[in-house]
C-alpha positions in Angstrom: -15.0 -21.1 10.8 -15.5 -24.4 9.9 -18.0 -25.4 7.3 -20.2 -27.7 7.5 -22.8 -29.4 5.3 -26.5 -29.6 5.7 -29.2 -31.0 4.6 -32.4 -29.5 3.4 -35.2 -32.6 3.4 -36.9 -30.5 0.9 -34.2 -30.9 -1.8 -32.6 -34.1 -0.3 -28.2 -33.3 -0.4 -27.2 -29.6 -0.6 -24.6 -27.1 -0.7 -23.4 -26.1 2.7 -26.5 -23.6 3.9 -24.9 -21.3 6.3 -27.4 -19.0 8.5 -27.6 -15.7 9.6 -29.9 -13.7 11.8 -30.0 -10.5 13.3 -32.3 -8.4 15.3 -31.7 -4.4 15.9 -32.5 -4.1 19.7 -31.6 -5.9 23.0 -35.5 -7.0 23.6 -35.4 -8.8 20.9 -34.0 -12.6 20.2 -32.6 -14.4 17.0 -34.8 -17.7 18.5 -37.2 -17.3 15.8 -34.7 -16.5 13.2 -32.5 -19.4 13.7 -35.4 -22.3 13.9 -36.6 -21.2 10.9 -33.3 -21.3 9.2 -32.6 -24.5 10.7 -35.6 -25.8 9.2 -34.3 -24.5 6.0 -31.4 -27.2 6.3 -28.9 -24.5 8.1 -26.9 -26.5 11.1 -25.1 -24.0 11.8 -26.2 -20.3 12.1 -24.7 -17.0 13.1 -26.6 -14.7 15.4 -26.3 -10.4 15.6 -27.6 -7.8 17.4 -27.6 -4.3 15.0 -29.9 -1.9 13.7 -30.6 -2.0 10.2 -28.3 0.9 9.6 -25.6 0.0 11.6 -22.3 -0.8 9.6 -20.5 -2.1 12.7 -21.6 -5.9 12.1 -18.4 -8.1 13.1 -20.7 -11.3 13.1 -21.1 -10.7 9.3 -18.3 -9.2 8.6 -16.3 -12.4 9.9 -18.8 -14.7 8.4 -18.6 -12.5 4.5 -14.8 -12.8 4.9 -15.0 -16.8 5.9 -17.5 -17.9 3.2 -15.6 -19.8 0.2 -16.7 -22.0 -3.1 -20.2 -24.1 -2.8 -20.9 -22.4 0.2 -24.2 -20.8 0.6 -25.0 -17.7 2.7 -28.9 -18.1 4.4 -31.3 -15.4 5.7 -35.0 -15.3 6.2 -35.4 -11.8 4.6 -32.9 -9.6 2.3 -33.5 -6.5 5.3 -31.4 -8.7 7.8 -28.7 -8.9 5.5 -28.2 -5.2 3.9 -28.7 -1.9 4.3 -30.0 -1.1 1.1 -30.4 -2.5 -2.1 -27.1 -1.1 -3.7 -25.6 -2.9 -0.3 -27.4 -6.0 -1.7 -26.2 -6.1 -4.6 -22.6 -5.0 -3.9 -22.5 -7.9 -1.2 -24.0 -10.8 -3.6 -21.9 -9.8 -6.6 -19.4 -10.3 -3.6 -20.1 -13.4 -2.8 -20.7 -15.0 -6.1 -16.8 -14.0 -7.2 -15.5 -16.0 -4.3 -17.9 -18.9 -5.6 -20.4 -18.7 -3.0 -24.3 -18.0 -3.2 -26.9 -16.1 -1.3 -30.0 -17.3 -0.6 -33.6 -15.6 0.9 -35.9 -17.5 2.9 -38.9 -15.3 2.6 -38.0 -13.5 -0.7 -37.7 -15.2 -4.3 -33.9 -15.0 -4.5 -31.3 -17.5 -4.7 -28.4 -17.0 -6.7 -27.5 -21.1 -7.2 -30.7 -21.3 -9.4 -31.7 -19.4 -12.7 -34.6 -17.8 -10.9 -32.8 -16.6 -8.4 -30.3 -14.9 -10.8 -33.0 -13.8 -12.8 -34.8 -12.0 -10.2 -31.8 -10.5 -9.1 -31.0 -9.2 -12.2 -34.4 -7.6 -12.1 -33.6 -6.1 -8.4 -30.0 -4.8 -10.3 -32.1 -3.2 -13.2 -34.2 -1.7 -10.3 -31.6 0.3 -8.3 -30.1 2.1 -11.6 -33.5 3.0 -12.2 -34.0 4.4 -8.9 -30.9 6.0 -9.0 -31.8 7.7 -12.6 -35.3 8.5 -11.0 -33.6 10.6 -8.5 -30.8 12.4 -10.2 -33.7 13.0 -13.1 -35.8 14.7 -10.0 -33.0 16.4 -8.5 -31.8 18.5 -12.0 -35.8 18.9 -12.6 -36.2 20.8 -9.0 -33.0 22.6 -9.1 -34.2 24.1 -12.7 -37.6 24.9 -11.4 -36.1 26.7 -8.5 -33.5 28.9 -11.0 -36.7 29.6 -12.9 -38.1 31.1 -10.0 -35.5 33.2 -8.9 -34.9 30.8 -5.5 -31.3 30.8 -3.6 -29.8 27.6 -4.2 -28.0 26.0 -1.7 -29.4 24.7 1.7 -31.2 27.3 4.1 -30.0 25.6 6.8 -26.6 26.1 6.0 -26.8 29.5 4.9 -28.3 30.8 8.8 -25.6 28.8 10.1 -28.7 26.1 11.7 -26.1 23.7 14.2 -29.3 21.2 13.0 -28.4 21.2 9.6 -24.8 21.5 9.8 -24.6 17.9 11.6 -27.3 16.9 8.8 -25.0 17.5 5.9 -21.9 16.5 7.7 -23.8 12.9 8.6 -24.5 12.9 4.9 -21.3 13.8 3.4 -19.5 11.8 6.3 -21.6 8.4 5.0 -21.2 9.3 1.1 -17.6 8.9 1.8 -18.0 5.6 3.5 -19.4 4.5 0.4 -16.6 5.4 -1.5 -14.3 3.5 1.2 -16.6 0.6 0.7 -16.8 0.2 -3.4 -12.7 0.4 -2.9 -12.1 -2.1 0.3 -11.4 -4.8 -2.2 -8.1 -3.0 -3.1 -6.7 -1.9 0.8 -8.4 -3.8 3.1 -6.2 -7.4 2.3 -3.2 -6.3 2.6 -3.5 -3.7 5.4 -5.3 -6.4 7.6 -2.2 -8.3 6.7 0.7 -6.3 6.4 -0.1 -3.8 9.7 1.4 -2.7 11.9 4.6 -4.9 10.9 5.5 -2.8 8.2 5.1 1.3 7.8 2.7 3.0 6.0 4.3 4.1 3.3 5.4 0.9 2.5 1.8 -0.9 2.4 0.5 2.0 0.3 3.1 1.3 -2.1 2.6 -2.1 -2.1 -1.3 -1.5 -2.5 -0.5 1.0 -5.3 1.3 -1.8 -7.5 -1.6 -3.6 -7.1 -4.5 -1.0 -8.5 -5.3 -0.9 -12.4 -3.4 1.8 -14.2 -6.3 4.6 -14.2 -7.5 3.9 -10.5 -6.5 6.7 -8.3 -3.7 5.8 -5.7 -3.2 5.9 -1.9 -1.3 8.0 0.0 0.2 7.1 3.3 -2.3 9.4 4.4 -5.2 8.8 2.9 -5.0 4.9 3.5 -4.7 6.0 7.5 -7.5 8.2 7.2 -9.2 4.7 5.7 -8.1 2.3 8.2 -8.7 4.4 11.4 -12.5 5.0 9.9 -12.4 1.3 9.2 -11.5 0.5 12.8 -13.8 2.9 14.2 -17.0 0.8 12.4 -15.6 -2.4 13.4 -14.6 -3.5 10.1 -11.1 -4.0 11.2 -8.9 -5.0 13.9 -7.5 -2.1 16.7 -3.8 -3.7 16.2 -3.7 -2.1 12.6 -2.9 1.4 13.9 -0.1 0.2 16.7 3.0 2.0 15.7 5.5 -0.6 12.9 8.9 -1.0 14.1 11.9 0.5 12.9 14.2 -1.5 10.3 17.4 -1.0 8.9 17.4 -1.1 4.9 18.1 -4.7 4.5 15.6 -5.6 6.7 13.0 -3.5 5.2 13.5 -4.9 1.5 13.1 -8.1 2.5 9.6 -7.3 4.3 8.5 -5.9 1.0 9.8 -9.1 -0.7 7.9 -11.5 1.6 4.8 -9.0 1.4 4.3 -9.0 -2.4 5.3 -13.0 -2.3 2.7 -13.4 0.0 0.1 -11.7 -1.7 -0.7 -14.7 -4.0 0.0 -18.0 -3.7 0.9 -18.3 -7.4 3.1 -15.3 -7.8 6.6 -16.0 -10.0 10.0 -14.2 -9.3 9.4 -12.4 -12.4 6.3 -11.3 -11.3 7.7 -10.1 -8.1 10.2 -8.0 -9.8 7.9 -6.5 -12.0 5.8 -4.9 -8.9 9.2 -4.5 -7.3 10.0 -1.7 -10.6 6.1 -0.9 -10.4 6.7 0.7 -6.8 10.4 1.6 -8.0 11.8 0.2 -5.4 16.0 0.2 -5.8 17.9 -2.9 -5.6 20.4 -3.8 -2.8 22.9 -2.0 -5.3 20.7 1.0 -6.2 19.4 -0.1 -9.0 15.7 0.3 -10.6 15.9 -3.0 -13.1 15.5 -6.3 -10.9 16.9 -9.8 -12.1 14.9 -12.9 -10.9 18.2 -13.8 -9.0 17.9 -10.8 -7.3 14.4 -11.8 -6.1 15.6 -14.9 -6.1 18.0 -14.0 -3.2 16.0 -11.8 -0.6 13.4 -14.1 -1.2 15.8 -16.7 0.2 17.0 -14.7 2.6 13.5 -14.0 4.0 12.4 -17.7 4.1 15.6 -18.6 6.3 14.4 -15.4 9.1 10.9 -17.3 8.8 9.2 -14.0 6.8 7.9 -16.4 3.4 6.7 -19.6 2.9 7.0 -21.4 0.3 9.0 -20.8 -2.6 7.6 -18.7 -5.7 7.6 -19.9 -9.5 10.5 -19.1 -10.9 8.5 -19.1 -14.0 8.8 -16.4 -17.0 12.1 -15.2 -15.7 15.9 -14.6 -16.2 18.6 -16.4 -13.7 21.1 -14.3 -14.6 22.2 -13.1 -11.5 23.3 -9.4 -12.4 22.2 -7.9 -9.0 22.1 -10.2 -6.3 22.8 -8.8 -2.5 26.3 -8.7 -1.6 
């Protein structure tokens, strides 16, 4: 996408104001939506059709992943951007770590001013107090209930009710697309861009290397399990689960070379190796300490098959070259 700067007459030069509108049923039209964000000093603005609970937004999704620094992300009201205000607040803190803002039309928030931060802040203090409301309630009405002798548990369940089976299977079924969403930041990159050229077990371990040292990590299962319900919502792309091809060794270590190269554009050989022994991967020679050289050398050796792009740092490490391939 291509940004592009607007103007709001009200405030004379701004920040690029980028628009979005949705409505939630095929009767309905963004026309209204997208004059008024125009107005607003949006040129350009991105239109949906999706309920309010519907996950599966690719317009937004695209945009979210698209918007960078100065950029600022435009809706008429907060319900046409999330789903709730956790969603909210988990897709602005989102957007300010890429540098970007949010801004509400109709609603007293907009995160390049102090008042905007401030009320968000306010809207922040708000859902942990809703959330303490509830699990306050909830303990209060389950001892109530073991005061009076009641069952606990859901009836429903308990008489085998096909009504309330699918009820608690909906619930537990979205509870653990929440816990898919507060950890996309961590899988999503690199299986969007490491699938389906190289195997599962290679991306989880490549993922794993990446996670902080007490975060629980993914199995070549469970990261499946995570793309295919990933897929399914329309968050990502079909080609993900298409079956990798088979490598022999050599070929293989120089995919997970390139793939950890090209995870950052600032990445030095040292740094390489280090994940390289993080994932304990074995040299060319069996080893499970890696030289620079060594990384040095497949990352060559990937550049010249057209697998890398530009060289790393060589910053921070040894040339010594103790292990190189053969």
């Amino acid at each position: 996408m291509r940004k592009t700067a607007c103007f709001n007459p009200a405030k004379g030069p701004a920040m690029p104001f980028i628009g979005y509108a949705r409505v939630s049923t095929d009767d309905q039209s963004t026309a209204a939506q997208a004059e008024e964000l125009r107005a607003a000093g949006c040129v350009r603005v991105h239109e949906e059709q999706a309920s309010g609970g519907d996950r599966a937004r690719p317009v937004l999704n695209r945009l979210y992943d698209r918007l960078g620094p100065g950029d600022t992300l435009v809706v008429i009201r907060l319900d046409r951007l999330a789903r709730s205000l956790s969603h909210l607040l988990e897709m602005i803190e989102g957007l300010e770590a890429k540098g970007a803002h949010f801004k509400s039309l109709r609603d007293p928030v907009d995160t390049s001013s102090p008042q905007g931060k401030f009320t968000l802040q306010v809207l922040g203090a708000a859902a942990e107090l809703e959330r303490a409301l509830i699990r306050e309630r909830t303990m209060a009405g389950l001892k109530s209930a073991r005061a009076k002798g009641r069952i606990g548990g859901n009836p429903g369940l308990r008489s085998k009710d096909a009504a309330a089976i699918r009820k608690v299977q909906a619930a537990r079924d979205e509870a653990l697309f929440r816990r898919l969403e507060d950890t996309a930041q961590d899988w999503v990159p690199e299986v969007r861009r490491l699938r389906p050229d190289m195997p599962w077990e290679d991306v989880a371990r490549i993922v794993n290397a990446r996670l902080p040292a007490d975060a629980e990590p993914w199995s070549r299962e469970r990261l499946i399990r995570a793309a295919k319900r990933y897929v399914r919502e329309g968050l990502l792309e079909g080609r993900v689960l298409e079956r990798a091809r088979r490598r022999d060794p050599d070929d293989r270590l120089l995919a997970v070379v390139a793939a950890i190269a090209g995870s950052a554009p600032d990445i030095t050989l040292k740094q390489v190796a280090d994940r390289l022994e993080t994932m304990r991967e074995r040299t060319p020679r069996g080893r499970t300490k890696w030289s620079v050289s060594s990384v040095k050398m497949l990352m060559d050796r990937a550049r010249a098959r057209g697998l890398l792009g530009t060289a790393c740092s060589e910053e921070g490490g040894s040339e010594t070259p103790d292990d190189s391939l053969p």
